[in-house]
C-alpha positions in Angstrom: 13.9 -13.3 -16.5 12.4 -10.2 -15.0 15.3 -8.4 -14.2 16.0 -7.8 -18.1 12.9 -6.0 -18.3 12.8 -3.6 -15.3 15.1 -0.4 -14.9 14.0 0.9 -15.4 12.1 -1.8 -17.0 14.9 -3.0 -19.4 17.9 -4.2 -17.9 21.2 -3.3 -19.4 22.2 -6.3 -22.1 24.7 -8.8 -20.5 28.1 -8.5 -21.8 28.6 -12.6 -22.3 28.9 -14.8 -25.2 25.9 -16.6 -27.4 24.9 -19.7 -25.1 26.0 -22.8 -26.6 22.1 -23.8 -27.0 21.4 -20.4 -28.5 24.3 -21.4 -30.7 22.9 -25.4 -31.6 19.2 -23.8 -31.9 20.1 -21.5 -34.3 22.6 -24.2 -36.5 18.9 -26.3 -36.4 16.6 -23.4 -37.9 18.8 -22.3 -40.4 18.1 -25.3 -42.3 14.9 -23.8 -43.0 15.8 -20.6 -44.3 16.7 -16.9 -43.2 12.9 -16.7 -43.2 12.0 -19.4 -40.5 10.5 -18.7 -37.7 11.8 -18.7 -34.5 9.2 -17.1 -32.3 5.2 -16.5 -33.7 2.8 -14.1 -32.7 0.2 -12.3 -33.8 0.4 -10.2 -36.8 4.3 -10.5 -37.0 7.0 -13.2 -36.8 10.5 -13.4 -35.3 13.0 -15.2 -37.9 16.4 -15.9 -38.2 17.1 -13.1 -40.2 15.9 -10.7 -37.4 17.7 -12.7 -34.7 21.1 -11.8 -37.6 20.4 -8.5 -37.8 19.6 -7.8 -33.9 23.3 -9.6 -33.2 25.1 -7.4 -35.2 23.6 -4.7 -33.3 24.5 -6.2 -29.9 27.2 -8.9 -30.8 28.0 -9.3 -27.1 24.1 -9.6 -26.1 23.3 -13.4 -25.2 20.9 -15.2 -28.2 17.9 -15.6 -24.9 18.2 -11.9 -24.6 18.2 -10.9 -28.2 15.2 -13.0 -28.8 13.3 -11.6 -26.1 14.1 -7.9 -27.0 13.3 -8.7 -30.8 10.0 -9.9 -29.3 9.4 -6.6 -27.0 9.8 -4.7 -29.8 7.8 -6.1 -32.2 4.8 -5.6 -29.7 5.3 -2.7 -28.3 5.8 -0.8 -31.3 2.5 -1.9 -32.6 1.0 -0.9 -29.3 2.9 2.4 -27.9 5.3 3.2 -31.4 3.1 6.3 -32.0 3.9 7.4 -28.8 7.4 7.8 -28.8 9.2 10.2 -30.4 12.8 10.6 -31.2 12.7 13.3 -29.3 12.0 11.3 -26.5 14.9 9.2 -27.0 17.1 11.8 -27.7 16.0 13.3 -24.2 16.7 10.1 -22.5 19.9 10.0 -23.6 21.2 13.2 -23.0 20.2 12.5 -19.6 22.8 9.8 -20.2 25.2 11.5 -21.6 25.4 14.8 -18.6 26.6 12.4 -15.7 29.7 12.1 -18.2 32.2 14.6 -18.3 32.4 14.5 -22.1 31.2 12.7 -25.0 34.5 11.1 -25.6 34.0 9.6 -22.0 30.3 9.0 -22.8 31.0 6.8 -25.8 33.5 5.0 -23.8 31.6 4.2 -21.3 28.9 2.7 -23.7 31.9 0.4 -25.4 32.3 -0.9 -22.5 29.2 -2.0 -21.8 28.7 -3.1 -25.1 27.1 -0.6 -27.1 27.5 1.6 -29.5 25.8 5.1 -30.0 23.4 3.8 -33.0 22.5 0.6 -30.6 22.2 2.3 -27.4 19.6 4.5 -28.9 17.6 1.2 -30.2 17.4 0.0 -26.8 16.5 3.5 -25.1 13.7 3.3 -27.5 12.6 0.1 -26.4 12.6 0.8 -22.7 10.5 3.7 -23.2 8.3 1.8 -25.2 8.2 -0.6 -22.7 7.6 2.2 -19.9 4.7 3.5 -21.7 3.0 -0.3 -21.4 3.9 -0.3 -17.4 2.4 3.2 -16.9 -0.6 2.2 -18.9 -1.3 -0.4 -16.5 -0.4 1.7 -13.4 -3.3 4.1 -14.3 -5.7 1.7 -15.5 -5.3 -0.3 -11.9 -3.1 1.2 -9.6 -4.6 4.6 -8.6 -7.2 3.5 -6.0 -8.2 5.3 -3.1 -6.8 2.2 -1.3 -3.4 2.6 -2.4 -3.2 6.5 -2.6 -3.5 6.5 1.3 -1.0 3.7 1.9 1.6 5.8 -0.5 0.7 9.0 1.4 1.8 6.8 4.3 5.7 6.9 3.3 5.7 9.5 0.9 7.5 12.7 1.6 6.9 16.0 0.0 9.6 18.0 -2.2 12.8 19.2 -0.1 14.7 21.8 -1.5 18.8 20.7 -0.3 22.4 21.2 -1.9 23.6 17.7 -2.2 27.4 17.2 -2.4 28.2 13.5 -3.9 31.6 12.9 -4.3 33.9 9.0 -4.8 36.6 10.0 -2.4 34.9 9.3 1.6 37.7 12.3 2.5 36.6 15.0 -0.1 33.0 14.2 1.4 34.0 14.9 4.9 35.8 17.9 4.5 32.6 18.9 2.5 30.6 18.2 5.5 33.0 19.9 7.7 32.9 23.3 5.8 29.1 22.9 6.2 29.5 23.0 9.9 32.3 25.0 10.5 31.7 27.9 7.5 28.7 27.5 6.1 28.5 30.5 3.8 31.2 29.8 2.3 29.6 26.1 1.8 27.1 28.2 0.7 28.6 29.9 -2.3 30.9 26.7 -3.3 27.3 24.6 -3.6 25.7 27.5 -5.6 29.0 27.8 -8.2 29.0 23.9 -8.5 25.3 24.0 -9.3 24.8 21.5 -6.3 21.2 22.9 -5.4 18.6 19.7 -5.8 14.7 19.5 -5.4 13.4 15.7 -5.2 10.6 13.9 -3.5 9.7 10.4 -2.6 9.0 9.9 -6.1 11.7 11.0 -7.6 15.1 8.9 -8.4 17.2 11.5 -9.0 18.9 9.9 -5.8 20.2 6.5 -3.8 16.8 5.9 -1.3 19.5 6.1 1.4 20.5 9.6 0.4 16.7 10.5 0.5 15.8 9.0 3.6 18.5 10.9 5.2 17.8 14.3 3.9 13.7 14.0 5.0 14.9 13.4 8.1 16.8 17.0 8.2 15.5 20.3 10.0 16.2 23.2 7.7 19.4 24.4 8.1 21.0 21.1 9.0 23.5 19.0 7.3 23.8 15.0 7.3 26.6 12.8 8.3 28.4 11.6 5.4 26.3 8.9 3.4 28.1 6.2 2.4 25.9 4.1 -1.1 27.2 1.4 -2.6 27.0 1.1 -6.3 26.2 -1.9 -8.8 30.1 -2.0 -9.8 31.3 -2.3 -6.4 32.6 1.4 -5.9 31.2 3.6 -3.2 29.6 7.1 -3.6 30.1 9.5 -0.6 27.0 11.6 -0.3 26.4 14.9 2.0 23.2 17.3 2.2 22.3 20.5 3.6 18.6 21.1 4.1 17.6 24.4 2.5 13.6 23.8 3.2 11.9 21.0 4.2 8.3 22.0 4.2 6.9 18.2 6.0 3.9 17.2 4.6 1.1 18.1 6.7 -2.0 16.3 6.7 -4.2 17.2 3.8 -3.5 14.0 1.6 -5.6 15.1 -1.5 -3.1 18.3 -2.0 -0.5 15.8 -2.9 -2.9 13.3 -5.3 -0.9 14.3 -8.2 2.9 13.5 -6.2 1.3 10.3 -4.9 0.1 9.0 -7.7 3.7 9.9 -9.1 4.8 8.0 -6.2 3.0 5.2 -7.0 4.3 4.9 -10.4 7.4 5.1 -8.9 7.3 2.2 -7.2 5.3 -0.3 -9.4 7.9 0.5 -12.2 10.5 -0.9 -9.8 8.2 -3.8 -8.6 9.2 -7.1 -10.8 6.4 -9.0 -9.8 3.7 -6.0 -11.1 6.7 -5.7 -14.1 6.2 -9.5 -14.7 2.5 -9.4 -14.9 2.3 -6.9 -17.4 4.4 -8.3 -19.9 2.8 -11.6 -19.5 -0.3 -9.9 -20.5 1.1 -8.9 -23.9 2.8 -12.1 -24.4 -0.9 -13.8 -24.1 -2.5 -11.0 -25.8 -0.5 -11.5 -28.8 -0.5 -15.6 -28.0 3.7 -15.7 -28.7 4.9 -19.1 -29.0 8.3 -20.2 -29.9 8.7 -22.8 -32.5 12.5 -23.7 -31.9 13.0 -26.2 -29.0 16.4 -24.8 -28.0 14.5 -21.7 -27.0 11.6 -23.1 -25.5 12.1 -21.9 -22.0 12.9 -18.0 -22.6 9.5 -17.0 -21.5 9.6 -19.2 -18.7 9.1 -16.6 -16.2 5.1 -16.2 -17.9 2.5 -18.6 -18.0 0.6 -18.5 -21.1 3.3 -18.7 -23.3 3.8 -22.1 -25.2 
């Protein structure tokens, strides 16, 4: 489905058990061999022995979701493999790796979502690989004059804020208080915590609702608390204090580079523009799988027998 390919673009791999029809579908091919083909496409093959090797890299990773990553990855590193670097992974990941207070913490967190250091760094590799085919498209289609004014529309120019984000709702208040009621000290506490944040529209440094609040703020003003609800169920507590908020004026071809950064943005998050683009490969390199038991993991793309 979509969703495993965007988020950015690759979706985290489900912790859950082989399907029992991965399981039967892969008893039936390997009658034939390590070497039989489960899905063809041009210029490479994907066989048992790759599906083998791919789930003792993810053992939790369902056998749909290993087949289609083994497939990603075949095509994209013909196509983009040139263009990433390790360094580029490495990057990624120590992106990663700072919203942790430690690499101990770091690694657990990755057990428990599966992975390992050595396999988290295969699939890092293929989102970016699979980034580099989105952006591709974006550029190639996306950067009209059409839909550079409707981004210029919603888009909002960099703010310059100290952003307090905290789990506990009453460490976020009395955040907000000392913003009101004492500001310089605020002040100093934001700049010894390192708090000070630059972002625009594009960026996703930040929950939208924490953005939308803070380009609503005057300079020198502070938000309510902003209360974001993330994917596990826990809440994030969010307050910011607007250092300068410059507006945006309106001389649209000053931002052209920020909107069409914008504009990236969003089609990156868009499934159905996501969706297209990977069909396109998929036809391009005319993938079929052989095994009936797998027949439908491509559903989601016409083309694809």
């Amino acid at each position: 489905m979509i969703k495993e390919f965007n988020l950015k673009l690759v979706k985290k791999l489900a912790l859950a058990a082989l399907t029992l029809v991965g399981v039967i579908g892969l008893a039936g091919c390997v009658q034939g061999g390590v070497n039989k083909s489960i899905i063809t496409m041009k210029g490479n093959t994907v066989t048992i022995e790759d599906f083998y090797a791919q789930a003792k890299t993810f053992p939790s990773a369902p056998a749909t979701t290993l087949l289609q990553n083994l497939t990603f990855s075949k095509i994209f590193e013909k196509e983009f493999g040139t263009q990433v670097t390790q360094k580029d992974v490495d990057a990624k990941i120590a992106t990663a790796r700072a919203a942790y207070s430690n690499a101990s913490a770091f690694t657990s967190a990755l057990g428990q979502q599966g992975y390992t250091e050595a396999s988290y760094k295969e699939l890092v590799r293929l989102q970016l690989l699979q980034q580099k085919a989105i952006d591709k498209e974006v550029k190639a289609t996306q950067f009209t004059t059409a839909n550079l004014k409707a981004a210029w529309a919603t888009y909002h120019p960099e703010v310059d804020t100290y952003v307090v984000g905290n789990s506990s709702q009453s460490a976020a208040q009395q955040a907000h208080d000392l913003a009101k009621s004492n500001l310089d000290q605020f002040k100093t506490q934001a700049k010894d915590n390192k708090l000070e944040m630059k972002f625009d529209s594009a960026s996703t440094k930040l929950p939208s609702d924490v953005m939308t609040a803070a380009f609503k703020l005057k300079d020198g003003a502070v938000s309510d608390v902003i209360t974001v609800q993330n994917a596990d169920g826990s809440s994030t507590y969010y307050v910011v204090y607007m250092i300068k908020n410059p507006g945006k004026g309106t001389d649209m071809n000053k931002y052209k580079t920020q909107l069409e950064n914008y504009i990236m943005t969003q089609k990156e998050q868009d499934s159905t523009f996501v969706q297209g683009v990977i069909k396109q490969y998929l036809t391009k390199y005319n993938v079929t799988v052989k095994e009936n038991s797998f027949s439908n993991i491509f559903s989601n793309f016409s083309g694809v027998q």
